[in-house]
N, C-alpha and C positions, 0 to 999 in steps of 0.2 A: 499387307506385307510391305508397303512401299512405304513404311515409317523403318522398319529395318534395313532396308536398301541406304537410307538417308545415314541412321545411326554409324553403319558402315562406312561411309563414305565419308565420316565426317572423322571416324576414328581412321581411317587408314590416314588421313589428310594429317590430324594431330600428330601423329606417327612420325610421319616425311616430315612434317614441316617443323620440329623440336627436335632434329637433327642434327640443324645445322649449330647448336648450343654444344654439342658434341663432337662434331667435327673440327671446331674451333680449338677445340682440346688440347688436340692430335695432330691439326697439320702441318705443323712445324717439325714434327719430330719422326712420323711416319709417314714412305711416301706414297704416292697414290693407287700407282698398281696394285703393290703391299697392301693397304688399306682395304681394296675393293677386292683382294684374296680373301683377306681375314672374315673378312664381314661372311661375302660368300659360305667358307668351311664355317662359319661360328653359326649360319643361320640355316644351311644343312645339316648338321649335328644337332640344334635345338631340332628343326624338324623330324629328324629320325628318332630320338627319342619321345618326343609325342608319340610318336606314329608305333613304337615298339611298347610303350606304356599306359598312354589314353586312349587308342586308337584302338574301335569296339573292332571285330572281324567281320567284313565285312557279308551278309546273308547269300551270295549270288557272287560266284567268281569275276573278279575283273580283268579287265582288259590286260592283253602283258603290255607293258611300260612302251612306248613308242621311241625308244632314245634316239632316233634319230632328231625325233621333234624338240625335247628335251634340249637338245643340243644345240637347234637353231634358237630357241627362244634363251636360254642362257647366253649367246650369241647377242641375239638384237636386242634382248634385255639389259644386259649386263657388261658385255664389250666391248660393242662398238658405240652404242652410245657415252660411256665411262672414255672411252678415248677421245669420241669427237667434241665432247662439251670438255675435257682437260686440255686440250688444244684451241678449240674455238674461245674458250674463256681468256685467252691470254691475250687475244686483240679489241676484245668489246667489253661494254661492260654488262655487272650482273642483272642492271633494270633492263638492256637489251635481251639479256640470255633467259630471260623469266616469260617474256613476250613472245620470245622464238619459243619457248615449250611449251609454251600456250596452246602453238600451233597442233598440240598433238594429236587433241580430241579431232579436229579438223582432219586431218588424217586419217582419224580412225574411222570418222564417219564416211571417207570416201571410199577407205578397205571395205567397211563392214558391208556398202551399195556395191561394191565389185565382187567379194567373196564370201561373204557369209547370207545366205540364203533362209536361215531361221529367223534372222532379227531385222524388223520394220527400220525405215528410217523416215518416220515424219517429218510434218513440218516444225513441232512442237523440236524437237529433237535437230535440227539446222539453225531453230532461232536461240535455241538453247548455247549453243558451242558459240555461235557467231556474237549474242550475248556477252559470255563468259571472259572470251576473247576482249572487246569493249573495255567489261571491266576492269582485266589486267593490265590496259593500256593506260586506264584511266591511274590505277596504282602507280604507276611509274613514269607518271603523265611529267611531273617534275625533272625527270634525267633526261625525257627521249630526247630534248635537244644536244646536249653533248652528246648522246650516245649516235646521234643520226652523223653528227657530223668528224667525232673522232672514231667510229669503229671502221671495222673490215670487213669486206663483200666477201672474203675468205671464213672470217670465223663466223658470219653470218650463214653464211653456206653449210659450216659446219654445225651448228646450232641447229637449224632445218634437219639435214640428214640425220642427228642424232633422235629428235622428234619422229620422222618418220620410221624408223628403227624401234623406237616404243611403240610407235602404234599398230609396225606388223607384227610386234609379241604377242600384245594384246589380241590378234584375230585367229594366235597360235593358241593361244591357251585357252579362246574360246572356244575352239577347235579339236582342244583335247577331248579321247576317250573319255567315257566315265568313269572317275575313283575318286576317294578322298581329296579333298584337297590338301591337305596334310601330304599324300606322300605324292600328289603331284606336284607341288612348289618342293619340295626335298631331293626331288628329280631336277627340278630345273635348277635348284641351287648346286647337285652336285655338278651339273653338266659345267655350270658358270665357272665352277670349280676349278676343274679341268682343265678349262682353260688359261684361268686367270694365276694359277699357281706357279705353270711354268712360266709363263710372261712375269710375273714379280723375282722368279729366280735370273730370268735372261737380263731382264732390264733394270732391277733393282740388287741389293744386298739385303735382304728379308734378317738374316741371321744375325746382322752387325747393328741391329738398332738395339739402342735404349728405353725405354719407355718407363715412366711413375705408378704405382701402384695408382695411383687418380686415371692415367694415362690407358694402361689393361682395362681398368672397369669402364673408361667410357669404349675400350673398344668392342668388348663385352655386351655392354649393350645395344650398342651398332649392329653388332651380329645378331643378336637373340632377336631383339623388338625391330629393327629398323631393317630388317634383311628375310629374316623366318618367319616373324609372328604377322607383320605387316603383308610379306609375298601372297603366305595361307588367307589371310582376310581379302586379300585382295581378289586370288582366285574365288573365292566364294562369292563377293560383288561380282565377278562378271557373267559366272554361272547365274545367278539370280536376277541381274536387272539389265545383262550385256557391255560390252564393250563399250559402247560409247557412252552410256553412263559412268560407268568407271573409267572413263579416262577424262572426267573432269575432275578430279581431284587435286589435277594439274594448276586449276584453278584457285581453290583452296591452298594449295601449299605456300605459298608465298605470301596468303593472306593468314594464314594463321603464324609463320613467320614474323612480320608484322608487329601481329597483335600480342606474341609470347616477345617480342622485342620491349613492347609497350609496358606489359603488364610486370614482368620479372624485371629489367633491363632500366624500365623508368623511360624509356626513350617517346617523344615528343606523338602523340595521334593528328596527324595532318589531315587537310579537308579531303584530299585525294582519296587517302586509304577509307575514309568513311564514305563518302562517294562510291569508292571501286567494292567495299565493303555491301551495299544497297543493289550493287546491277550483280554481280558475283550472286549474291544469294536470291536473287529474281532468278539468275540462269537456271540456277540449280531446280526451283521450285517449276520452271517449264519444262526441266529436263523432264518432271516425276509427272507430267500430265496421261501422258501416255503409256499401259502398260507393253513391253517388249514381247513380241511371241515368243513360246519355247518352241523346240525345235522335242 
């Protein structure tokens, strides 16, 4: 089963990291709270219509819905890290900000040793993230000197806390009851929702933008694939192989970035990315050594 754990890990990664081809769309014209509302509602709605159309009944009633939980993981999902990387990005740069989210598995692995009681934390599984980490350093091995000497201990800070804030959703959602995952991530996107629509009405003009018929359908697909379809896979990774496996994808995203840079884009394969390419996929192959207990 640990070649499906991979498969997953490597399509949630493809996911996130052909994103940013879409984002590039859009961000000039939509603006970012706006943007992290839409996706939000566009990728609760896909999920609820799975969930009302493919979604078989479940044999054994479930749990009722935790909203409170719901609410903080749309929260440290969704909010506060969307604010503190919108902020911290503005004084460092993005080879800095890819290395600070590096950090996240690191984090997770320290939650998962403080609060989660089901899931082992080997050694296979510390050299793994510590690994991973290497490698993404080595990716970006080219910037860190401007980036050490022109960024900020503020948006550095902020980059960390938005990392840490990923990695206590991840120990929320490993945390959840059992249901679906369909109409658990449907949950968490409404809750994200919630939040995120008023802030785009307080702080944005949601209703005065323009947008291109190109413009809706990449937002379109933000919401469906990059928001719902991706959340749902994701929960399913963590249910099956834990938290600190799936939060290397952290890893991956930046390198599949990259390599769709390379391959669509025509843009240059440098010895770094092949390098960080080789220790990245060593991490990953240590992470799978060990299998995770179920709880």
């Amino acid at each position: 089963m640990k070649g499906m754990n991979y498969l997953l890990l490597i399509g949630i990664s493809l996911i996130w990291g052909s994103q940013f081809f879409l984002v590039d769309l859009v961000i000039g014209s939509i603006p970012p709270v706006t943007l992290a509302a839409a996706k939000a509602l566009i990728g609760a709605g896909t999920l609820a219509l799975l969930h009302l159309f493919g979604q078989k009944k479940p044999q054994t009633p479930e749990a009722a819905p935790p909203w409170r939980t719901f609410l903080w993981i749309g929260l440290l999902e969704g909010v506060i890290p969307f604010i503190l990387i919108g902020w911290g990005q503005q004084s460092i740069s993005s080879s800095m900000a890819s290395i600070l989210m590096g950090t996240i598995p690191i984090f997770t692995i320290v939650f998962v040793k403080l609060f989660v009681s089901g899931e082992t934390v080997s050694a296979a599984k510390w050299i793994s993230v510590i690994a991973g980490m290497v490698g993404i350093a080595i990716l970006f091995a080219p910037d860190l000197g401007s980036s050490l000497h022109g960024g900020s201990m503020a948006g550095d800070l902020a980059l960390l806390g938005a990392s840490i804030s990923f990695a206590g959703s991840l120990i929320l959602i490993k945390r959840l009851p059992p249901m679906s995952s369909i109409k658990a991530m449907r949950n968490v996107l409404a809750a994200a929702s919630a939040i995120l629509v008023p802030l785009a009405f307080l702080l944005e003009s949601p209703f005065q933008i323009a947008l291109t018929p190109q413009q809706i359908l990449a937002v379109a697909i933000l919401g469906c694939f990059h928001a719902g379809i991706v959340y749902m896979l994701y929960n399913v990774l963590i249910r099956r192989a834990g938290a600190t496996f799936a939060s290397l994808n952290n890893y991956l995203v930046p390198l599949i970035g990259i390599m769709l840079g390379v391959s669509v884009l025509g843009d240059r394969l440098t010895w770094n990315a092949v390098a960080g390419l080789i220790v990245i996929l060593l991490s990953l192959a240590i992470g799978g050594l060990e299998k995770p207990k179920r709880t």
